[in-house]
C-alpha positions as CSV (number, residue, x, y, z in Angstrom):
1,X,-114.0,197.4,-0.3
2,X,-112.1,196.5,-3.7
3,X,-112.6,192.7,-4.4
4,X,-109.4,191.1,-4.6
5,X,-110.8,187.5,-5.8
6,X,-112.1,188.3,-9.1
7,X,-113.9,185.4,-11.2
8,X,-114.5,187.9,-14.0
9,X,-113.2,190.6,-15.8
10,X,-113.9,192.0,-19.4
11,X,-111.9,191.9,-22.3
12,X,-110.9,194.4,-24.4
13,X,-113.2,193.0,-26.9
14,X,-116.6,192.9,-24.9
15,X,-115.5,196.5,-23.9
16,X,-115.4,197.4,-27.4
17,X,-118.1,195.5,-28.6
18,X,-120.4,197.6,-25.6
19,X,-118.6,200.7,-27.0
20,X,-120.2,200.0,-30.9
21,X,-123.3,198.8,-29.5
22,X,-123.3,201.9,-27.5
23,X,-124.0,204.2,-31.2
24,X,-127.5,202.8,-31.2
25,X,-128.3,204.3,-28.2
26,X,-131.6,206.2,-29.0
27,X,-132.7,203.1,-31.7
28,X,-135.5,202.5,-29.0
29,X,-136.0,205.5,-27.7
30,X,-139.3,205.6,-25.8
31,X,-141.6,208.1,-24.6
32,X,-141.7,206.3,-21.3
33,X,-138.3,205.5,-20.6
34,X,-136.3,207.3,-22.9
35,X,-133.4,205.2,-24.0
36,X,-133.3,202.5,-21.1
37,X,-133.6,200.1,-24.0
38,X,-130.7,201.2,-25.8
39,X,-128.8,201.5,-23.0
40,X,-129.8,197.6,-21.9
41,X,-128.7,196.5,-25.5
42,X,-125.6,198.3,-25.4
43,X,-124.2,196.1,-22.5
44,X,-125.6,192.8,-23.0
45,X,-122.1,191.8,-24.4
46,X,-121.0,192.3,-20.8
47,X,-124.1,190.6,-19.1
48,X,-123.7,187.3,-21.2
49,X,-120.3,187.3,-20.1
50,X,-120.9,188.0,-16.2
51,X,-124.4,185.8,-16.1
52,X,-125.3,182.5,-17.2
53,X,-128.4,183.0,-20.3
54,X,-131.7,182.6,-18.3
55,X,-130.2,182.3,-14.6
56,X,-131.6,184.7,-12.4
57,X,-129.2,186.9,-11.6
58,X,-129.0,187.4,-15.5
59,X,-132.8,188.1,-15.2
60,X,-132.8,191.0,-12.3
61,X,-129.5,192.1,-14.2
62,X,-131.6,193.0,-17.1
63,X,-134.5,194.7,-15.2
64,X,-132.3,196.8,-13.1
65,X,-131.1,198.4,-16.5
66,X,-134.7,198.8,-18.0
67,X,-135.2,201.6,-15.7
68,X,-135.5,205.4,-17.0
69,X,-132.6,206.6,-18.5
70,X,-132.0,209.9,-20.7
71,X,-128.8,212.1,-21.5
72,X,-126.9,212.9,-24.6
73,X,-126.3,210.1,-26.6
74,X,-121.8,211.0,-26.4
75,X,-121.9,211.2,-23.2
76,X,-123.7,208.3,-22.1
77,X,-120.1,206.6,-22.7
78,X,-118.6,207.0,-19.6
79,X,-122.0,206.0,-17.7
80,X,-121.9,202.7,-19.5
81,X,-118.2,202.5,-18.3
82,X,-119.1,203.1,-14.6
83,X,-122.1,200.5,-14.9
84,X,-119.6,197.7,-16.7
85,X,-117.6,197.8,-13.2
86,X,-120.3,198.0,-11.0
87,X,-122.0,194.9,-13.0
88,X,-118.6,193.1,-12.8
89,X,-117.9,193.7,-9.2
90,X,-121.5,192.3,-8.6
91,X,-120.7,189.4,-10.4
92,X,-117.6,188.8,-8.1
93,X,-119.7,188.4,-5.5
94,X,-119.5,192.1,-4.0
95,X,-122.4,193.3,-2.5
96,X,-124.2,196.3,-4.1
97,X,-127.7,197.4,-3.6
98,X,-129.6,197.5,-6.7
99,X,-130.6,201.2,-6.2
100,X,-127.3,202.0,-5.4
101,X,-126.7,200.8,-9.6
102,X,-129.7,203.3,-10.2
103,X,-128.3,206.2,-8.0
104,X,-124.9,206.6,-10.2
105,X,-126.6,206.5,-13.8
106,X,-129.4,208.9,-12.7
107,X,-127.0,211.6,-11.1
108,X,-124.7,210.9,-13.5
109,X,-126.7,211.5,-16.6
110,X,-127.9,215.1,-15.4
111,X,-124.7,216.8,-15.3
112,X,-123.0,214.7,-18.5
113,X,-125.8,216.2,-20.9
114,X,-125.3,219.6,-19.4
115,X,-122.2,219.7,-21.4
116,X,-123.1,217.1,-24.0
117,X,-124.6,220.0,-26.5
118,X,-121.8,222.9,-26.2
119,X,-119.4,220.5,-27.0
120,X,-120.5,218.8,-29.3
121,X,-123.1,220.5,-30.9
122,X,-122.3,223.8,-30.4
123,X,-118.4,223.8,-30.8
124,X,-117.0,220.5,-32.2
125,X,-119.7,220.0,-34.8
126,X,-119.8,223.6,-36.5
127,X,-115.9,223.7,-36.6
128,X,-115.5,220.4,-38.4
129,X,-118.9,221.6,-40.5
130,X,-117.2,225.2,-41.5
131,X,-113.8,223.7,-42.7
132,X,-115.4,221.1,-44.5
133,X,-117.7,223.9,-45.9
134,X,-114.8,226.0,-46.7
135,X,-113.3,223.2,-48.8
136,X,-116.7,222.7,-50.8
137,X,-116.7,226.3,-51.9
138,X,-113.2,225.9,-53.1
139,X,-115.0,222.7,-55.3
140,X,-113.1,220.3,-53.2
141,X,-114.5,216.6,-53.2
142,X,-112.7,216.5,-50.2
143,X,-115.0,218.1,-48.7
144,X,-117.6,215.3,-47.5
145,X,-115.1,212.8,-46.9
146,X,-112.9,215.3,-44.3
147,X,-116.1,216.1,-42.7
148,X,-117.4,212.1,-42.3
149,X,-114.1,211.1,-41.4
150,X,-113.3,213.8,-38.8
151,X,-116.6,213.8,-36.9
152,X,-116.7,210.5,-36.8
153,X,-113.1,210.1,-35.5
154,X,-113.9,212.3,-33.0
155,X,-117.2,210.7,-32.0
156,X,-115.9,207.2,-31.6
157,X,-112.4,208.4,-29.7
158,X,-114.5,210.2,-27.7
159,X,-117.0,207.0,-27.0
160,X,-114.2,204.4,-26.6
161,X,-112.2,206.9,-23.7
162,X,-114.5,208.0,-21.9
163,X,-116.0,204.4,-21.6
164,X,-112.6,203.3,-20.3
165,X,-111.9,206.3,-17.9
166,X,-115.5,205.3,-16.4
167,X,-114.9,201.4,-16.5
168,X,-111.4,202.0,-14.8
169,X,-112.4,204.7,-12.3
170,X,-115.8,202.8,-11.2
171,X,-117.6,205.2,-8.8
172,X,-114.8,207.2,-8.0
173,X,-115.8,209.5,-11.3
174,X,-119.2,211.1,-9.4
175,X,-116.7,212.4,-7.1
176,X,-115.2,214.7,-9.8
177,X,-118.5,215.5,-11.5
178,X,-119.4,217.1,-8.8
179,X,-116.2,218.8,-8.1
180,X,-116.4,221.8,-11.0
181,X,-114.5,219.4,-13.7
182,X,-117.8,219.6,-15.9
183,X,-118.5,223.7,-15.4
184,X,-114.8,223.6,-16.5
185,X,-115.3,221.9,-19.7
186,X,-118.7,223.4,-20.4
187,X,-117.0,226.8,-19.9
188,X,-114.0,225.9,-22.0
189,X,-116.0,224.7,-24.9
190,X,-118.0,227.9,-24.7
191,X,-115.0,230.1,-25.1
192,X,-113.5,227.8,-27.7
193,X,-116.7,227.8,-29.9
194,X,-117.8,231.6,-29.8
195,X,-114.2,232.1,-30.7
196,X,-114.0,230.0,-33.6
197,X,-117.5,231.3,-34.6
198,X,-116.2,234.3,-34.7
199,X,-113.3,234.1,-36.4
200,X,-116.0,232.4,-39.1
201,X,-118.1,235.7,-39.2
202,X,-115.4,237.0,-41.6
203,X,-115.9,234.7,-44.0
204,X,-119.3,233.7,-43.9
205,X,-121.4,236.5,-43.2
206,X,-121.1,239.0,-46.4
207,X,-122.8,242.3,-46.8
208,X,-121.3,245.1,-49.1
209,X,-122.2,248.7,-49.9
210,X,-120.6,248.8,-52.8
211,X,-123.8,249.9,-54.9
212,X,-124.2,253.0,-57.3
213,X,-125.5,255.1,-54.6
214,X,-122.9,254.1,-52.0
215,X,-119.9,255.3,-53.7
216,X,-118.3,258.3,-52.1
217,X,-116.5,261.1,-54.4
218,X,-113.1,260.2,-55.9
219,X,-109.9,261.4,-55.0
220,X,-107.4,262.4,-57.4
221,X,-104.4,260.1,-57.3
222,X,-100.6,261.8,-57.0
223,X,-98.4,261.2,-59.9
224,X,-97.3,257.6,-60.1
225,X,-99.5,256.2,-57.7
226,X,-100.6,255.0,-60.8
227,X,-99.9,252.8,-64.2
228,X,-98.4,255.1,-66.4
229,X,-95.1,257.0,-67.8
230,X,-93.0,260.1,-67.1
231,X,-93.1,262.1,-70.8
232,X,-90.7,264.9,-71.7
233,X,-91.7,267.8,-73.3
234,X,-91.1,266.3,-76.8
235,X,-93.3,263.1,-75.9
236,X,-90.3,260.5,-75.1
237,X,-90.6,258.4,-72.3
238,X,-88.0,259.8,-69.2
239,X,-87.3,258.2,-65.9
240,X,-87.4,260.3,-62.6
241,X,-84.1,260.0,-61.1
242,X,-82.8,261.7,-57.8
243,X,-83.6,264.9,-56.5
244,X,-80.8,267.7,-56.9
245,X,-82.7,270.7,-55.2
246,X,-85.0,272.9,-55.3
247,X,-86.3,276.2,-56.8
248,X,-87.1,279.5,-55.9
249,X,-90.8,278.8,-54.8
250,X,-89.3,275.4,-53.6
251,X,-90.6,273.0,-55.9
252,X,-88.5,269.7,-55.6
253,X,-86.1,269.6,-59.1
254,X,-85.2,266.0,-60.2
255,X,-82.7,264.8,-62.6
256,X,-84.4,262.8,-65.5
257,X,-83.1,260.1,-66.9
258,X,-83.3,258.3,-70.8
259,X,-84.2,254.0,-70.6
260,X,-80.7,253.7,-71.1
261,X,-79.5,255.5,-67.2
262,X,-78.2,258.3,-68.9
263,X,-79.3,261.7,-67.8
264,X,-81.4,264.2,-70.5
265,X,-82.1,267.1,-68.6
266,X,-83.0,268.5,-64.8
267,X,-86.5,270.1,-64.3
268,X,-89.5,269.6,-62.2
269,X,-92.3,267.4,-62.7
270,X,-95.7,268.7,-64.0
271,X,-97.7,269.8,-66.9
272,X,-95.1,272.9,-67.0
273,X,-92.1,271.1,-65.8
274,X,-89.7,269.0,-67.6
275,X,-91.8,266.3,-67.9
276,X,-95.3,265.5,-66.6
277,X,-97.0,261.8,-66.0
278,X,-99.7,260.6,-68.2
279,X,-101.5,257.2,-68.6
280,X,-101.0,254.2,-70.6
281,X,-103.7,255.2,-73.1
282,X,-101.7,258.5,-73.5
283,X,-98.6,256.9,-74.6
284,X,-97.6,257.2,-78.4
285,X,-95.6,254.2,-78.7
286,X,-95.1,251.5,-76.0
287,X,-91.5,249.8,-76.6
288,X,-90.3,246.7,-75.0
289,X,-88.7,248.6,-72.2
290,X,-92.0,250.6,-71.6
291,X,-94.1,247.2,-71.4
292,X,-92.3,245.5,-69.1
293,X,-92.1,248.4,-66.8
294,X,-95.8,249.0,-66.8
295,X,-95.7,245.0,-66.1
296,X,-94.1,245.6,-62.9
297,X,-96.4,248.9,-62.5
298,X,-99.8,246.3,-62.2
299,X,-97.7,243.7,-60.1
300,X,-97.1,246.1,-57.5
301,X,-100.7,246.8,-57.4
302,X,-101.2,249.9,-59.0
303,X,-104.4,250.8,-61.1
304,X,-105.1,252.1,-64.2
305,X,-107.2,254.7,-63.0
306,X,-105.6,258.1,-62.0
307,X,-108.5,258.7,-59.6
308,X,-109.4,256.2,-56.4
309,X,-112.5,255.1,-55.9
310,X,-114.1,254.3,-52.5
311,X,-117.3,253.4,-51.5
312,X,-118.6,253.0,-47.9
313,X,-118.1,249.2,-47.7
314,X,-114.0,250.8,-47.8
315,X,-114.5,253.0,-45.3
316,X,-116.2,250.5,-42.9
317,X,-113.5,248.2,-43.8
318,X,-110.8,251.0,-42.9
319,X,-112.1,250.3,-39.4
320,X,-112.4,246.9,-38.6
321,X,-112.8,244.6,-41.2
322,X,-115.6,243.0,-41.5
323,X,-117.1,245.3,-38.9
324,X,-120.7,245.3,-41.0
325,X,-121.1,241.4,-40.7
326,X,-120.3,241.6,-37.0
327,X,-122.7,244.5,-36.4
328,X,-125.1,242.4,-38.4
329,X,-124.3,239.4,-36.8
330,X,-124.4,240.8,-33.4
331,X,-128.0,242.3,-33.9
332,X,-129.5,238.9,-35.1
333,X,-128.3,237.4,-31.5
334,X,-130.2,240.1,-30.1
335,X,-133.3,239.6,-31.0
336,X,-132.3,235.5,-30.8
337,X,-132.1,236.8,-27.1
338,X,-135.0,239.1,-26.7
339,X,-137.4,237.7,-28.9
340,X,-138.6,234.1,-27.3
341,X,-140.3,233.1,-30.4
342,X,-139.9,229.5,-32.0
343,X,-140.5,230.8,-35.5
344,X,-138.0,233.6,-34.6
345,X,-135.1,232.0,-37.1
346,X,-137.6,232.0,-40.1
347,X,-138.4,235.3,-39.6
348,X,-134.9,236.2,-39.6
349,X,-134.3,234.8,-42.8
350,X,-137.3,236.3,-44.4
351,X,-136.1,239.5,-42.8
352,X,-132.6,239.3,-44.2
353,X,-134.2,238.8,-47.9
354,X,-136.3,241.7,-47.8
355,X,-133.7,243.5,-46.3
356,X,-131.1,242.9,-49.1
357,X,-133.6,243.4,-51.7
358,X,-134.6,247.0,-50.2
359,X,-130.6,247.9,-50.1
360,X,-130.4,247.0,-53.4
361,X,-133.6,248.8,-55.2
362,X,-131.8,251.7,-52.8
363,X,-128.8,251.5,-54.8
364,X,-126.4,251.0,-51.8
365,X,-125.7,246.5,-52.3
């Protein structure tokens, strides 16, 4: 029954004073108890204020909280919330059995850490860590400072809410911890997270065959698919205009055209035609007018080269892109998976370094 006759209720100052305290959770963690001590300091503020120093009920206030406690340190918040009402309706003269204080933290903290480490660890963490690493390799000194201030933003709005939704809801809250809420969120922040980390895979993971040995035959490129210039049969530089037919083996004929617009002749194109393309290094003479359209040539993204190139990391990429790094990525969570090893990670890494150096002796990295 909700006391209606309340002697004492805590201000938003003691509330946020347990919140800070709260951070040095684990700075007495025990092997017996865990973080009971932490836990005890974190709400003395509130204690002093419901108690009288040395009374006894300030006394069996601080046993009861010296029991064994243990969950993740974020998540402890809204536990410390639900124990700041129960403490307070005990000092206004409600009765509550002392186990009954015990009961709520202890079925509390089992379920709270189950999703403690997926969200935070696993999702939050890595996805302020990889834009704050993403700003590092760009030499940003931003870098550290977006990743402190973020997390810890985070951290403490996370702390200071959840303390208040469990001060506020009191014991109502263990009704919707066990009513899926927390397979919700766990599942959520699962989905967020492995999409996020793979979205990084992209740009983090990098392994290219682009090695003497892994470079396929080239292909001959089709006349001006490359940097270069239609020449006449007398060397002078000629611009392709429209197409005006075709001749008796149907080859296409074009019209061809002086820098000025003005039209010098009709022919095909080719080494027998009227005029045939040729590189920039074949040119004579290279004009104003020439220059600047070869300019235009390279800002389209044309290449010098009248051949292409392509080596297998192209053709993978002509797939999927990136689709080595997610094969690669995808086999070292299977043997994460398959291989219950604690050194497994090390060996990982020792196995990627030989492996790299064996691709590139090879000729293929």
């Amino acid at each position: 029954m909700e006391n209606t006759n309340k002697k004492f209720s805590l201000s938003k100052n003691t509330r946020l004073s347990v919140m800070f305290r709260s951070m040095f959770l684990q700075g007495s963690w025990n092997y017996e108890r865990m973080q009971n001590l932490g836990f005890l300091y974190s709400i003395i503020p509130a204690l002093k204020q419901f108690y009288k120093p040395g009374s006894e009920e300030a006394k069996e206030a601080l046993k009861r909280h010296m029991e064994f406690f243990n969950t993740h340190p974020y998540v402890a918040a809204p536990i410390v919330g639900v124990t700041l009402a129960l403490e307070e309706e005990i000092a206004n003269g409600v009765e509550i059995d002392e186990a009954a204080i015990q009961g709520v933290k202890v079925g509390m903290m089992g379920p709270l850490a189950g999703i403690g480490d997926p969200v935070f660890w696993f999702t939050v963490r890595p996805i302020v860590g990889a834009i704050a690493a993403s700003l590092a390799t760009g030499g940003s000194i931003i870098a550290p400072i977006f990743f402190f201030v973020v997390w810890n933003a985070i951290r403490i709005a996370f702390l200071w809410y959840t303390q208040e939704f469990g001060y506020k809801q009191g014991t109502a809250i263990t009704s919707d911890l066990g009513g899926g809420m927390l397979q919700q969120i766990t599942k959520g922040a699962s989905i967020l997270g492995m999409f996020i980390l793979g979205v990084l895979i992209q740009r983090w993971v990098n392994i290219s065959f682009t090695g003497p040995n892994a470079m396929l035959p080239s292909k001959p490129l089709a006349d001006g698919a490359y940097v270069g210039e239609w020449l006449d049969k007398a060397g002078k530089v000629v611009v392709q205009g429209a197409q005006t037919g075709t001749t008796p083996e149907g080859v296409a004929k074009f019209d061809w055209l002086d820098q000025a617009g003005n039209v010098v002749g009709n022919g095909v194109a080719g080494q027998d035609g009227f005029a045939h393309y040729v590189t920039v290094d074949q040119l004579n003479a290279i004009d104003g007018s020439t220059l600047s359209h070869i300019l235009n040539q390279v800002s389209s993204g044309l290449g010098l080269s009248p051949e292409q190139t392509q080596s297998l990391q192209d053709v993978f990429n002509s797939l999927i892109p990136g689709f080595i790094a997610l094969l690669l990525t995808f086999l070292v969570l299977w043997i994460l998976r398959k291989w219950k090893n604690k050194n497994a990670p090390l060996f990982i890494i020792m196995g990627m370094f030989v492996l790299g150096i064996i691709l590139h002796v090879a000729g293929l990295a």
